[in-house]
C-alpha positions as CSV (number, residue, x, y, z in Angstrom):
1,X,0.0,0.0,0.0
2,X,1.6,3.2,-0.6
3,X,-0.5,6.8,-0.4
4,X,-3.8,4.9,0.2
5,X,-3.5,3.1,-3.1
6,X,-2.5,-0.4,-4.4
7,X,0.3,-0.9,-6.1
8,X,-0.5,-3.2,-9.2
9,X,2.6,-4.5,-9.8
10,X,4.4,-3.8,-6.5
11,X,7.1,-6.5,-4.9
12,X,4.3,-8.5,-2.8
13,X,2.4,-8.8,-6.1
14,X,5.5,-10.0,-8.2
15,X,6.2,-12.5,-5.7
16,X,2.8,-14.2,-5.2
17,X,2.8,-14.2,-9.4
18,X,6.5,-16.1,-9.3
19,X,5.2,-18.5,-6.8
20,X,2.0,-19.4,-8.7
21,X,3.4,-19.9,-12.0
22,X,5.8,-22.8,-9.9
23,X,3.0,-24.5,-9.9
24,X,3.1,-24.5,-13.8
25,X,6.6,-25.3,-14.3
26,X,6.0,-29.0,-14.5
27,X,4.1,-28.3,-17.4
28,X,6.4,-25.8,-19.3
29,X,6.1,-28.0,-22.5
30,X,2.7,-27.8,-22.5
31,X,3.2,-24.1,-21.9
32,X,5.9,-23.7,-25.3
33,X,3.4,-24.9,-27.4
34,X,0.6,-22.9,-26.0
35,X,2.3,-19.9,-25.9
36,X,3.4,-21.0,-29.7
37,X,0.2,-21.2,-30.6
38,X,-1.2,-17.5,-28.8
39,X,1.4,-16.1,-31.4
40,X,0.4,-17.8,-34.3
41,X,-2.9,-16.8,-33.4
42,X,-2.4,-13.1,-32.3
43,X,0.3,-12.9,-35.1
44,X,-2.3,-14.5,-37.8
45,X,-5.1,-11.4,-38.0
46,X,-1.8,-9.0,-38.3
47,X,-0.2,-10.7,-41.2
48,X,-3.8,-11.0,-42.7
49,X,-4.0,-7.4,-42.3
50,X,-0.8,-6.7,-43.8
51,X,-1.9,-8.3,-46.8
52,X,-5.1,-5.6,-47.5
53,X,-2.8,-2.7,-49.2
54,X,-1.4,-5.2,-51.8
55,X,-5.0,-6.7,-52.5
56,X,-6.7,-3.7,-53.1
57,X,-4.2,-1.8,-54.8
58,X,-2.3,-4.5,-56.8
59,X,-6.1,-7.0,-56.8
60,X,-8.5,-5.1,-57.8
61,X,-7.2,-1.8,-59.1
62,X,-4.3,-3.4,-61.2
63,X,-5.6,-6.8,-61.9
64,X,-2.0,-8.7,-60.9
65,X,-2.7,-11.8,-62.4
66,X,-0.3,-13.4,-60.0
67,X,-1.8,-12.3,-57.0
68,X,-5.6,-13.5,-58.7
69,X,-4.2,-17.0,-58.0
70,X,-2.4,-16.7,-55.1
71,X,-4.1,-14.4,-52.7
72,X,-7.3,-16.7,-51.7
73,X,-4.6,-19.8,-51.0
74,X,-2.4,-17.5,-49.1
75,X,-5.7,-16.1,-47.0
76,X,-6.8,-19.8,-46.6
77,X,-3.4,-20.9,-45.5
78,X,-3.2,-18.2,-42.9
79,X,-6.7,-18.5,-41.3
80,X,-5.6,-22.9,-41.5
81,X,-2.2,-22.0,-39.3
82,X,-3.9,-19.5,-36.9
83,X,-6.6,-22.4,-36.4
84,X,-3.9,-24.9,-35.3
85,X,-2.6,-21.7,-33.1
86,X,-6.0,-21.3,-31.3
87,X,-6.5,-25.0,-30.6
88,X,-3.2,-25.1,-29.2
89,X,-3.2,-22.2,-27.1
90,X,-6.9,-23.0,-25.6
91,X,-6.4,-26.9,-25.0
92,X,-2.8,-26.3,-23.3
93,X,-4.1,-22.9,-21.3
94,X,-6.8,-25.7,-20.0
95,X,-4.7,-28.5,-19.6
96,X,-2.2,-26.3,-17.1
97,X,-5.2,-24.1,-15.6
98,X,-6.8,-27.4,-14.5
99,X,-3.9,-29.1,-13.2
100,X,-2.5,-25.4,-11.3
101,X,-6.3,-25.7,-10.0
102,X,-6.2,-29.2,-8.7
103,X,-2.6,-28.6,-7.3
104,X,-3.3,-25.8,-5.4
105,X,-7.1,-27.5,-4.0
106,X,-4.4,-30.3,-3.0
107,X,-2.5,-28.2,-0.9
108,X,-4.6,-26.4,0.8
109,X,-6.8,-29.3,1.6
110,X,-3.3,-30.5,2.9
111,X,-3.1,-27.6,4.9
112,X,-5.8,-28.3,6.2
113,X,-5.2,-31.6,7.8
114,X,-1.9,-30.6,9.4
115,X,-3.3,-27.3,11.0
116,X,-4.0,-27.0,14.7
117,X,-7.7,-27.6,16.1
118,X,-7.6,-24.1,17.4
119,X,-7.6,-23.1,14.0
120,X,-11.2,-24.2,12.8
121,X,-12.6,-22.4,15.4
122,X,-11.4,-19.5,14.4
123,X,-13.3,-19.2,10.9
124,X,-16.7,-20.2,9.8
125,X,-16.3,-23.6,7.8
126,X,-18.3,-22.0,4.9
127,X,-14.7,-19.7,4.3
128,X,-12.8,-23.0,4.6
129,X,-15.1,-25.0,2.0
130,X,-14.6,-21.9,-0.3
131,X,-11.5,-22.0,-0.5
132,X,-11.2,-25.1,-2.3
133,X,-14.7,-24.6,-4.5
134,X,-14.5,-21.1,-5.7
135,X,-11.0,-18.9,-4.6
136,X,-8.8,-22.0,-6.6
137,X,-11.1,-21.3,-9.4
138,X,-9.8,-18.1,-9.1
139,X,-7.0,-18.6,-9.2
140,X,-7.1,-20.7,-12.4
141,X,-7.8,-16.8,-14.0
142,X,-4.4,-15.6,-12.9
143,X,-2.2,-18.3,-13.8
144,X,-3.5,-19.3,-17.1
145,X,-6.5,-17.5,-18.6
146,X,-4.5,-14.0,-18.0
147,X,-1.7,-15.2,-19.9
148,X,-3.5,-16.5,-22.3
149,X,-4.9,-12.9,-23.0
150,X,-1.7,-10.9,-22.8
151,X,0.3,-13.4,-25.1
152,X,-2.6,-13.3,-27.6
153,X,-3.9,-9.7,-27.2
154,X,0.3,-8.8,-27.2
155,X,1.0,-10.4,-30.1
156,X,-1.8,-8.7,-32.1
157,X,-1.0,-5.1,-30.5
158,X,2.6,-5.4,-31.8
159,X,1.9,-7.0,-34.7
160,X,-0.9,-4.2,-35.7
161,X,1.1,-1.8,-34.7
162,X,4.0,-3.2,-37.3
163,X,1.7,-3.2,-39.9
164,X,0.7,0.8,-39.4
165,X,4.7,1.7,-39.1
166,X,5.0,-0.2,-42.0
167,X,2.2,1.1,-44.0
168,X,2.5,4.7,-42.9
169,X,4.6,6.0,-40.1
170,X,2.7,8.9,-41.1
171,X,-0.6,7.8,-40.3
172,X,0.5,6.5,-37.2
173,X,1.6,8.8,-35.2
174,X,-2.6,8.7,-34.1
175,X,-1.3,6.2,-31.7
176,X,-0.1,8.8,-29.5
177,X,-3.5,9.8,-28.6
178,X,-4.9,6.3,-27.5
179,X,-2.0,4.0,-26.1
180,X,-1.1,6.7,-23.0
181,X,-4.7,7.3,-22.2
182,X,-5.6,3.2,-22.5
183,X,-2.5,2.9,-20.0
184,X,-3.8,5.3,-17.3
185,X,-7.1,3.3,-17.6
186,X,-5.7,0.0,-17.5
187,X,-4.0,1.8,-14.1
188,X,-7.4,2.7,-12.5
189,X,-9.4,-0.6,-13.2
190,X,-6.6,-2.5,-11.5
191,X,-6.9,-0.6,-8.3
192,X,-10.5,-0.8,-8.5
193,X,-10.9,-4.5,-9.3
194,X,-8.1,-5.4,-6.8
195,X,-10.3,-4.4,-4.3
196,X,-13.1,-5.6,-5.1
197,X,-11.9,-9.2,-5.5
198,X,-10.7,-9.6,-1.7
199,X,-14.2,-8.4,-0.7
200,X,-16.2,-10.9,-3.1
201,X,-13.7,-13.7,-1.6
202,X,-15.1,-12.7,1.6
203,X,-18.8,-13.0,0.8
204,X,-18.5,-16.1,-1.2
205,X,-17.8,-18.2,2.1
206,X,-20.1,-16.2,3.8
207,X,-22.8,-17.4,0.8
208,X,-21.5,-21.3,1.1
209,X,-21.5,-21.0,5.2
210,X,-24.8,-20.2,4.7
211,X,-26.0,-22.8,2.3
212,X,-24.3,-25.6,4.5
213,X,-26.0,-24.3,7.8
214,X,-28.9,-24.0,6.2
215,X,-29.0,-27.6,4.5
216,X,-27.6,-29.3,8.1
217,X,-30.1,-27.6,9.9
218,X,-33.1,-28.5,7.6
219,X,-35.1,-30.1,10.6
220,X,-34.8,-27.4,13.2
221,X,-35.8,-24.7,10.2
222,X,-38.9,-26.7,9.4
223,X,-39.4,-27.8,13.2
224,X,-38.9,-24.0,14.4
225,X,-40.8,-22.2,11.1
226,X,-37.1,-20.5,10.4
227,X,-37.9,-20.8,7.1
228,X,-38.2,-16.7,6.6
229,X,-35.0,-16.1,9.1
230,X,-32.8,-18.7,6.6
231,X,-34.6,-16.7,3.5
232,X,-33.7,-13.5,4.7
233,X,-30.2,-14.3,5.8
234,X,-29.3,-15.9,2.3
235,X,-31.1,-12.8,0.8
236,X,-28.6,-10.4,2.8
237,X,-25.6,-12.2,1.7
238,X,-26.4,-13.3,-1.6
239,X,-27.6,-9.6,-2.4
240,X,-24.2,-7.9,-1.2
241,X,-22.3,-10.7,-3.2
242,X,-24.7,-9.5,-6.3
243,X,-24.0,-5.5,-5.6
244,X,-20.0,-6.2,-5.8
245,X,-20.7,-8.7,-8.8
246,X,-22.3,-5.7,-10.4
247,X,-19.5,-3.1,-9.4
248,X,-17.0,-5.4,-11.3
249,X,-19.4,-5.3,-14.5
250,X,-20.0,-1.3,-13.7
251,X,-16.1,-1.0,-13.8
252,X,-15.3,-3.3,-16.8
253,X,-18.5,-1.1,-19.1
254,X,-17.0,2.1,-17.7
255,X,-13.3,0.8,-19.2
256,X,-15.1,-0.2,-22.1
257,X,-16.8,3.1,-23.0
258,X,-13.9,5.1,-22.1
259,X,-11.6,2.7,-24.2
260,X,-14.1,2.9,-27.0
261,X,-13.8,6.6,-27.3
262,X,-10.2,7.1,-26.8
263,X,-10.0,4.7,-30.0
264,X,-12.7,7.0,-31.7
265,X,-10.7,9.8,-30.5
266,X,-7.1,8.4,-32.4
267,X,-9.5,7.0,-35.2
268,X,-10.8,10.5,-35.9
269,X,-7.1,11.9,-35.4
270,X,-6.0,9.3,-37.7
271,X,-8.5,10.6,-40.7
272,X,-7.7,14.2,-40.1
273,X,-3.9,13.3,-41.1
274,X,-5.1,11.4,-43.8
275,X,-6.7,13.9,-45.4
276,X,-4.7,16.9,-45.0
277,X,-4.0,18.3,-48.6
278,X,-0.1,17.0,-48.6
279,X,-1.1,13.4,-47.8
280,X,-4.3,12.7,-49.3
281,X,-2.8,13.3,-53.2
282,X,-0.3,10.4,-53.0
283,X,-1.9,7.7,-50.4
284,X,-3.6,5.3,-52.0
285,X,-6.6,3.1,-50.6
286,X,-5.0,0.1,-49.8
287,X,-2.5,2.4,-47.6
288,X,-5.7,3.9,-46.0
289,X,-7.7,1.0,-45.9
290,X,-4.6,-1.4,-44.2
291,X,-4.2,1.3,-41.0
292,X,-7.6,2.2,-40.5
293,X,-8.1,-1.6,-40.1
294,X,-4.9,-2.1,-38.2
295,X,-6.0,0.5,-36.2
296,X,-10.1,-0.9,-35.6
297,X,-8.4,-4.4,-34.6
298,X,-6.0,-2.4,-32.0
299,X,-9.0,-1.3,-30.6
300,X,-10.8,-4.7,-29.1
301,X,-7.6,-6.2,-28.5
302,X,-6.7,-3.3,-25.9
303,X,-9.9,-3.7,-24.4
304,X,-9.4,-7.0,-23.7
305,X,-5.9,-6.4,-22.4
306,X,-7.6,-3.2,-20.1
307,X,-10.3,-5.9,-18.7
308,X,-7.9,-9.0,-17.9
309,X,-7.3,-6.7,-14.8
310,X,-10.2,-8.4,-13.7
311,X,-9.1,-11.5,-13.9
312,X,-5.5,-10.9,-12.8
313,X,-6.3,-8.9,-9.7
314,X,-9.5,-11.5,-8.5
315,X,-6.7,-14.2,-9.3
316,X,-3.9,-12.6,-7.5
317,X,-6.4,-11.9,-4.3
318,X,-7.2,-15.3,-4.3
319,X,-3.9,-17.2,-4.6
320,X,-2.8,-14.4,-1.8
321,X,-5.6,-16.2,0.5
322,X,-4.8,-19.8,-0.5
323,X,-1.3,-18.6,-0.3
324,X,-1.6,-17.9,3.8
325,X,-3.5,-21.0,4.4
326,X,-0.8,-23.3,2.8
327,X,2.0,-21.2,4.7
328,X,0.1,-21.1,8.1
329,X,2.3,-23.2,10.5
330,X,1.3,-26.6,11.2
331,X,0.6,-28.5,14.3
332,X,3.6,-28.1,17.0
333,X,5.5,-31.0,16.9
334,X,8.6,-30.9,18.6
335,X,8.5,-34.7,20.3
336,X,11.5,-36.7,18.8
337,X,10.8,-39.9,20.8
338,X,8.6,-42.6,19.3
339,X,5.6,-44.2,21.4
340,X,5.5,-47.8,20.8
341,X,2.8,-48.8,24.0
342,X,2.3,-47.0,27.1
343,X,1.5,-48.3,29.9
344,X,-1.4,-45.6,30.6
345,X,0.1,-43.8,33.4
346,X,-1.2,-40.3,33.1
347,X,-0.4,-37.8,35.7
348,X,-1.8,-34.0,34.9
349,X,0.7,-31.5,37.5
350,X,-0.7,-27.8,38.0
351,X,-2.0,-27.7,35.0
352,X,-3.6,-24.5,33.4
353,X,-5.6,-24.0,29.8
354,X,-6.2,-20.6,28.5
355,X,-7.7,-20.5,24.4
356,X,-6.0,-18.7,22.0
357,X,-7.9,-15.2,21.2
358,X,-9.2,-15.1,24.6
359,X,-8.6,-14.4,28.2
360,X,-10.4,-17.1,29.8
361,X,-9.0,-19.5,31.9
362,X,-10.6,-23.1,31.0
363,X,-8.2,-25.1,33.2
364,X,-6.3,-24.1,36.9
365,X,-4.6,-25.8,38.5
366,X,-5.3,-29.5,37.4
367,X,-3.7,-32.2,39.4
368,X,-5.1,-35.3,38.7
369,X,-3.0,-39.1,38.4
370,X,-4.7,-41.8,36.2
371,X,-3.1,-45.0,37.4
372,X,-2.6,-47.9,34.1
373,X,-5.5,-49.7,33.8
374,X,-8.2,-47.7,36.2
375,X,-11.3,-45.4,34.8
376,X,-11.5,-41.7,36.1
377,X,-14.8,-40.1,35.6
378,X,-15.0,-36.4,35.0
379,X,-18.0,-34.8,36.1
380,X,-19.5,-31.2,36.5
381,X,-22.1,-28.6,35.0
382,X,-21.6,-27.7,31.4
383,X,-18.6,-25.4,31.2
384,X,-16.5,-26.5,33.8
385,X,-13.4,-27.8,31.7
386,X,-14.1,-31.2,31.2
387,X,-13.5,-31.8,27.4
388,X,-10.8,-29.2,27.6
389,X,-9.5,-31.4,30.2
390,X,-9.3,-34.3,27.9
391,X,-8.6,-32.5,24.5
392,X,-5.0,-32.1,26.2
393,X,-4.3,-35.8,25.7
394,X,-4.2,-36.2,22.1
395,X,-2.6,-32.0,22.0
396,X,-5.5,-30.8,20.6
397,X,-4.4,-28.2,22.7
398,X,-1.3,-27.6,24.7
399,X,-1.1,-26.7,28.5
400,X,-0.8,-22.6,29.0
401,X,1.0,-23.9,32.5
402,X,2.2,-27.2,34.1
403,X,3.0,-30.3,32.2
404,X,1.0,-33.9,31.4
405,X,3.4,-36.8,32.0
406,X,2.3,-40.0,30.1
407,X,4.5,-43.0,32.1
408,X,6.6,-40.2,34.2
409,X,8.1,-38.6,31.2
410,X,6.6,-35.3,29.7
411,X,4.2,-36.1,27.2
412,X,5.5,-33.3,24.8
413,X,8.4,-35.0,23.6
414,X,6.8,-38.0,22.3
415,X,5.8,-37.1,18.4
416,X,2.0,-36.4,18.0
417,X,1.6,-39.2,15.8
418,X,2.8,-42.1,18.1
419,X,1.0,-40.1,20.9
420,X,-2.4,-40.6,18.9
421,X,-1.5,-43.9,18.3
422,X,-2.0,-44.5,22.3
423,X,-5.4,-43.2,22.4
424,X,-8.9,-44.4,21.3
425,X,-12.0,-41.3,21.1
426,X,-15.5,-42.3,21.6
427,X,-17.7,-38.9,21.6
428,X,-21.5,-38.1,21.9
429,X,-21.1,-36.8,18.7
430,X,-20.4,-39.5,16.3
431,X,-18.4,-38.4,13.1
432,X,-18.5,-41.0,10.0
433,X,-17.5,-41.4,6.8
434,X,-19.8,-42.0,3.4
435,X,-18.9,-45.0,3.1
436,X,-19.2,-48.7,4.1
437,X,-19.6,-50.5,7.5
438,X,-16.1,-52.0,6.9
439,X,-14.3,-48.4,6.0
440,X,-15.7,-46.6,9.1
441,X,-14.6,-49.2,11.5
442,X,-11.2,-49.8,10.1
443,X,-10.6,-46.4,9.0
444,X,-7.2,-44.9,8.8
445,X,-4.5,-46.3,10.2
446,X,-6.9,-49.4,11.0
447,X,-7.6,-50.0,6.8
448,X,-5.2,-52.7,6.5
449,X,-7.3,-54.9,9.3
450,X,-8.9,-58.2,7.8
451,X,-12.6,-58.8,7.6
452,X,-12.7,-61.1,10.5
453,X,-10.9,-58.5,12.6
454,X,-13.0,-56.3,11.5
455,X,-16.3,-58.7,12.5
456,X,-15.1,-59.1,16.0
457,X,-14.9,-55.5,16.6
458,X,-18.1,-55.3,15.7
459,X,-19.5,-58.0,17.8
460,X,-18.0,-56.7,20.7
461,X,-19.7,-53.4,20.1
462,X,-23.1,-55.4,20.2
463,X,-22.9,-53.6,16.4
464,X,-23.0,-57.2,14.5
465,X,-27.0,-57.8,15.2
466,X,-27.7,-54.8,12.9
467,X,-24.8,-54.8,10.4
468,X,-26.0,-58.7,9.3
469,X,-29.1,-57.6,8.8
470,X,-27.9,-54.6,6.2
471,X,-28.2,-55.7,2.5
472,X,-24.6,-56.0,2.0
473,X,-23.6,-56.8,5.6
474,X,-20.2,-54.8,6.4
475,X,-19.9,-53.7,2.7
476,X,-23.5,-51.6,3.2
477,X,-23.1,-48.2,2.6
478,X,-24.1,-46.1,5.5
479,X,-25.0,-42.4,4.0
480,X,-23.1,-39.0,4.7
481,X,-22.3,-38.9,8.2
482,X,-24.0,-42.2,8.5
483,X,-27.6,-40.8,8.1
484,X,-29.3,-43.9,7.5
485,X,-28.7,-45.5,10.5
486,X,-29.9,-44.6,13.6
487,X,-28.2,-42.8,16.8
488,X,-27.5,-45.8,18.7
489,X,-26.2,-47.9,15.7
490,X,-24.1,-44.6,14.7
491,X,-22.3,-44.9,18.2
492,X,-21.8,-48.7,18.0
493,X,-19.9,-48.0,15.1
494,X,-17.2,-45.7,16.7
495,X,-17.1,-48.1,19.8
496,X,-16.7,-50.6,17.5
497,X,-13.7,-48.4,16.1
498,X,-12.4,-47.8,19.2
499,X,-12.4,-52.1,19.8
500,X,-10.4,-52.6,16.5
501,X,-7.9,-49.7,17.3
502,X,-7.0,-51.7,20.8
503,X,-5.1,-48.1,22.0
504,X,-3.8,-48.3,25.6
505,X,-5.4,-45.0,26.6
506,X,-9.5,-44.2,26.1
507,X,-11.4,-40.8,26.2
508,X,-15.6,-41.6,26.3
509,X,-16.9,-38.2,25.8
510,X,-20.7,-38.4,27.1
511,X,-20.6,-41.2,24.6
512,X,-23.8,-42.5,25.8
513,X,-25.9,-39.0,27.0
514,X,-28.7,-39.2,23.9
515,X,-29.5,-42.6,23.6
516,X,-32.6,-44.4,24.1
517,X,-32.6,-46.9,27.3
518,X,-32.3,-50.4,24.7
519,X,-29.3,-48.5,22.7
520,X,-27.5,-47.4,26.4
521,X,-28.1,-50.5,27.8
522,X,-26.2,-52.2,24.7
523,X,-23.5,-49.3,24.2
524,X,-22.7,-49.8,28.3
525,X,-22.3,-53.9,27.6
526,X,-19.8,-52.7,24.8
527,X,-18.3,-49.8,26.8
528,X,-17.8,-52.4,30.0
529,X,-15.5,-54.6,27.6
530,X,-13.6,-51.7,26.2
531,X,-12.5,-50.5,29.1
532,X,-11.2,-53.5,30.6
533,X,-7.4,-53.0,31.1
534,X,-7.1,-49.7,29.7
535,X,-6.6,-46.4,31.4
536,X,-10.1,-44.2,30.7
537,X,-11.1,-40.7,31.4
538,X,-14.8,-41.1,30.6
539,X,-16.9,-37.5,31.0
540,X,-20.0,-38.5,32.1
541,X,-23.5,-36.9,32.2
542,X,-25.6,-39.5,33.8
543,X,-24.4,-40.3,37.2
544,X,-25.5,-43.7,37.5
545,X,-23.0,-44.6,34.4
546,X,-20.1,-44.2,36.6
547,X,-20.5,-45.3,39.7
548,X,-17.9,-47.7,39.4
549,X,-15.6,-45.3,38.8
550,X,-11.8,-46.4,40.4
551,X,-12.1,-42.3,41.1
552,X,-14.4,-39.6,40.4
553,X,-13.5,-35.9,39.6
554,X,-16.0,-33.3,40.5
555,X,-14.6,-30.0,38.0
556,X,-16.5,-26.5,38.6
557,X,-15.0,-23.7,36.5
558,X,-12.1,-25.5,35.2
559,X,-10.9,-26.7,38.7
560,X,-11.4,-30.0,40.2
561,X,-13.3,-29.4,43.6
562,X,-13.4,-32.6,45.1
563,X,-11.8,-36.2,43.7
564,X,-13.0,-39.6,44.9
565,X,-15.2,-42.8,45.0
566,X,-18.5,-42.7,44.0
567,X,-18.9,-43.8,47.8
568,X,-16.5,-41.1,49.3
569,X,-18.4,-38.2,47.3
570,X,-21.5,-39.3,48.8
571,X,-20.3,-38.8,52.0
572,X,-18.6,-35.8,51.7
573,X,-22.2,-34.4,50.8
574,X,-20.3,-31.9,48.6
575,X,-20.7,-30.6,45.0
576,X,-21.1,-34.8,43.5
577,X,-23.5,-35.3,46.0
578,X,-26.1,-32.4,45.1
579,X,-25.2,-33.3,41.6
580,X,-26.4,-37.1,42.5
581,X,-29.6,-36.0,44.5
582,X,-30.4,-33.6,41.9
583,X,-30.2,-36.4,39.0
584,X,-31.9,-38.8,41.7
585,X,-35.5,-36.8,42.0
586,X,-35.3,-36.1,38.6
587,X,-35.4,-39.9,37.8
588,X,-37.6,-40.4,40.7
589,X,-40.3,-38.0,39.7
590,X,-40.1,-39.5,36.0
């Protein structure tokens, strides 16, 4: 930025360019023979044009015999080679464009599986989906398409532009009125659609966010009569997308009509010096005829070349946002030691949690010790730290204070992936795949399991009663997000997951909190074989699911107010034991 205004072609700009046409340079054959082929075809309507003076002065006023035969082979050959050119030039400019498209939706998908969690909370997943739909697309404008224009719409400039000096320097000199004023449009339209582009960036995300809340929440709209709200708020977002839609098509007329005069400006100047007395007795009409048509061709070619500034500056916006996301740093990793099995020995020491972007303090002060083998309950009200509690084990997120010692040794210098490796994640909110039975239990690192593995797992998640019953058994497909089965079956399938993973370490997030009594009664059966021999940090909202808890820890605004047996709470008649009577006459009463 310099003075309030952007620079079109400052350092920033010439960078981003360089690094996006890396992604083409794996295709720089392709590339020769497109850029081969934009000057055949920007070359081929100049030499064409160049051939008007001799074919109506030697054609038709002198009757060259010669020229009779060869002049509609030599126009047929020309149009024939600029064919060949425009194929070329189209075909390869798509070829690379889709591949630079595809490598770039590549990458920052990449980035998007090696950013932190924090990071997705920090954005509305509409902006993250539109990345990869509509700003690569972009992109795709900047890299290829552009080029494709400037080569082509180059070529013919110059080559017009040879063809008047060569005609009549004379007549030229009409040039001097239109190319400096073109420029200092050209200059204008780039600030202007520079920052337009950025802003309709913006709003696309906000227009998919929409859209995907909007379809996810299709039952609570109908359920709720929201159907106006969603309306309205699709209306507001889709209407200021159309108003900066509109300003780029204000900007590009106004560059047209002012380009369009300017030309009638120089054409005008250019038949004034035709016809002065000195000049119009010896210049004949093939002379005339070649310039003036040298100089109507100039006139759409600098238009396009004045509107690619569209293209370029929406492409150079968008391959600066894709551009941050790919260079955003990754995941902190600095373990070197690789996990082969723990033992489960977790020990949290004065440990303290506070989110990025905020001040608050989820975690103070945590001590808690998770002896191998044992299951600690975490209990509390709704806001009390428990889930960031356990999203510390996996390094979702890292401690603010303290330290997390995983079989006495801090935790942070084992690598993230063998860390993971230790620890199986059963949630209330079940996430699966579109797929098959089979791919959602052995997913991941759990693909290469064998079908029978795979069975067991299931049997032991009391899954295998409904999964045999399926059309296609474990090779059934279960729908995005596994929407044709019901809740309970959903969560048999992670538990059944969880079974085939066999990690040391377990987390059961309220993995049982909105099921039915049949499906928690058959979830707890799978749960109570899970857990057996592994160290588990279940969070539980129903009391009675954890009374055989080896300990119990009450947490109340990310502190742990009181630790112990389900039997030891009771009688401390503290914060568990309001929570119990509390949960006791609710039952009661229904």
């Amino acid at each position: 930025m310099s003075n309030g205004k952007v620079k079109i072609w400052d350092a920033h700009t010439r960078q981003i360019y360089k690094r996006l046409f890396g992604y083409t340079r794996r295709f720089w054959v392709v590339g020769v023979i497109a850029i081969v082929g934009m000057i055949v075809d920007g070359g081929g309507l100049a030499v064409f044009t160049k051939l008007l003076k001799p074919m109506i002065d030697k054609l038709f006023v002198d009757k060259d015999p010669v020229l009779i035969f060869w002049m509609p082979i030599w126009i047929v050959l020309i149009f024939l080679v600029r064919g060949v050119g425009t194929f070329a030039s189209s075909y390869g400019v798509s070829y690379i464009g889709r591949n630079v498209v595809n490598a770039m939706q590549r990458d920052v998908f990449g980035a998007y599986l090696r950013l932190p969690a924090t990071f997705f909370g920090q954005e509305h997943s509409g902006h993250q989906v539109s990345r990869i739909t509509y700003t690569s697309e972009q992109v795709a404008s900047a890299s290829t398409d552009s080029v494709k224009v400037v080569v082509t719409e180059g070529v013919t400039v110059i080559g017009f532009i040879y063809v008047m000096l060569s005609t009549s320097a004379y007549l030229t000199l009409a040039l001097f009125v239109m190319v400096p004023l073109i420029m200092l449009i050209a200059g204008i339209v780039s600030r202007r659609y520079r920052s337009i582009s950025r802003r309709i960036q913006g709003m696309m995300g906000s227009v998919t966010g929409t859209v995907e809340e909007s379809v996810e929440a299709h039952r609570e709209i109908r359920i709720y009569g929201g159907q106006e709200q969603a309306a309205a708020r699709f209306r507001d977002v889709t209407d200021s997308t159309r108003r900066l839609n509109l300003k780029i098509a204000s900007t590009n007329a106004q560059s047209s009509t002012a380009i369009q005069t300017v030309a009638a400006l120089a054409l005008a100047v250019m038949v004034f010096l035709a016809t002065r007395p000195f000049e119009i007795q010896h210049m004949t009409a093939g002379v005339f005829i070649t310039v003036l048509t040298a100089m109507g061709g100039l006139m759409p070619s600098l238009k396009r070349l004045a509107n690619i500034q569209s293209n370029i500056q929406s492409g150079i916006s968008a391959a600066e946002n894709l551009f941050e996301i790919i260079d955003t740093a990754p995941e902190v990793d600095v373990g070197t030691r690789v996990l082969e099995r723990t033992q489960g020995d977790i020990r949290f020491e004065d440990v303290g949690l506070v989110y990025p972007r905020g001040e608050f303090e989820a975690l103070r002060g945590i001590d808690l010790h998770c002896a191998p083998g044992t299951v600690t309950a975490l209990v509390g009200r709704s806001g009390s730290g428990k889930s960031s509690l356990v999203s510390l084990l996996p390094r979702f997120n890292a401690p603010t204070t303290g330290q997390i010692l995983l079989d006495g040794e801090d935790y942070e210098s084992i690598t993230l992936a063998s860390l993971r490796r230790q620890i199986a994640w059963v949630g209330q909110s079940v996430v699966l795949f579109d797929g098959t039975v089979a791919e959602n239990i052995a997913y991941g690192e759990l693909a290469s399991a064998s079908e029978s593995d795979i069975i067991a797992a299931a049997q032991a998640a009391n899954a295998w009663e409904f999964i045999q019953k399926m059309p296609q058994g474990i090779h059934s497909v279960i729908g995005q997000g596994g929407n044709l089965l019901s809740g309970g079956q959903r969560q048999r399938l992670a538990i059944a997951r969880a079974i085939l993973k066999n990690a040391p370490i377990l987390v059961l997030d309220e993995a049982t909190s909105a099921l039915d009594t049949e499906s928690e009664r058959l979830i707890q059966q799978a749960l109570q074989g899970l857990m057996k021999d592994r160290t588990t940090l279940v969070i539980a909202h129903r009391l009675s699911t954890i009374e055989h808890a080896d300990q119990i820890a009450v947490m109340d605004q990310g502190r742990i107010v009181e630790r112990g047996t389900h039997a030891d709470l009771l009688a401390l008649n503290g914060h568990y034991a309001a929570l119990h009577r509390m949960q006791f006459h609710s039952q009661a009463s229904d």
